[in-house]
C-alpha positions in Angstrom: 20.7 23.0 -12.4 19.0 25.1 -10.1 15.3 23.5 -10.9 16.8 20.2 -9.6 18.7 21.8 -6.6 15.3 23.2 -5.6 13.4 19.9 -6.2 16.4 18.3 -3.9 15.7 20.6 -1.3 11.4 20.6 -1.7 11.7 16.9 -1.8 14.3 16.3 1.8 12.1 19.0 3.4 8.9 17.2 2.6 10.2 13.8 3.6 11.7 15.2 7.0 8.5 16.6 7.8 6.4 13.9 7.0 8.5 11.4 9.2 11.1 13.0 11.5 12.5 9.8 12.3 14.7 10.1 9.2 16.2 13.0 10.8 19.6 11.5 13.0 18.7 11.4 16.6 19.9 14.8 18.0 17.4 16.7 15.0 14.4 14.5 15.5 14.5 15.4 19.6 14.7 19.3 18.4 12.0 18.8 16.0 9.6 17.6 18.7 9.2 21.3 20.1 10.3 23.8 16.3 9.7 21.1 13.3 10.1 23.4 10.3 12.8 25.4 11.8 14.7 22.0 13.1 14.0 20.5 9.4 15.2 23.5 7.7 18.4 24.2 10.0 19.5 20.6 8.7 18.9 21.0 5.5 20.1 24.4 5.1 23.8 23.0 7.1 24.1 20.1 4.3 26.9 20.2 1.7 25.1 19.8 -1.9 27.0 16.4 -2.4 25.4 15.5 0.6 22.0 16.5 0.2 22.1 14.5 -3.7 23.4 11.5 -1.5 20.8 11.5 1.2 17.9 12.6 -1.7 19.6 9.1 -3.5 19.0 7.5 -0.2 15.5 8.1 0.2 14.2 9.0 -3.3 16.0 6.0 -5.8 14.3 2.8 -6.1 16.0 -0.3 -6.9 19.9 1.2 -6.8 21.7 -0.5 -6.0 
């Protein structure tokens, strides 16, 4: 379990930084001026059912 909790957390981080406009709106203005920290800050305050949804979100092709 902790192997995928860390590839849940490498993988949001990645995808944050490489487009901030995934971030909601109040993060991605934050991130203009402190990127990692911004990034890391909303990852860091997620719940872990929350961070497995929003991985789903981005990461799983063709769920429905």
């Amino acid at each position: 379990m902790t192997n995928k909790a860390r590839r849940i957390v490498r993988d949001l981080f990645t995808a944050f930084s490489d487009d901030v406009r995934l971030l909601p709106t109040d993060h991605r203005e934050r991130a203009e001026s402190d990127r990692a920290r911004t990034i890391a800050d909303y990852v860091a305050g997620m719940t872990d059912r929350y961070a497995i949804l929003e991985h789903r979100r981005l990461f799983a092709v063709g769920e429905v």
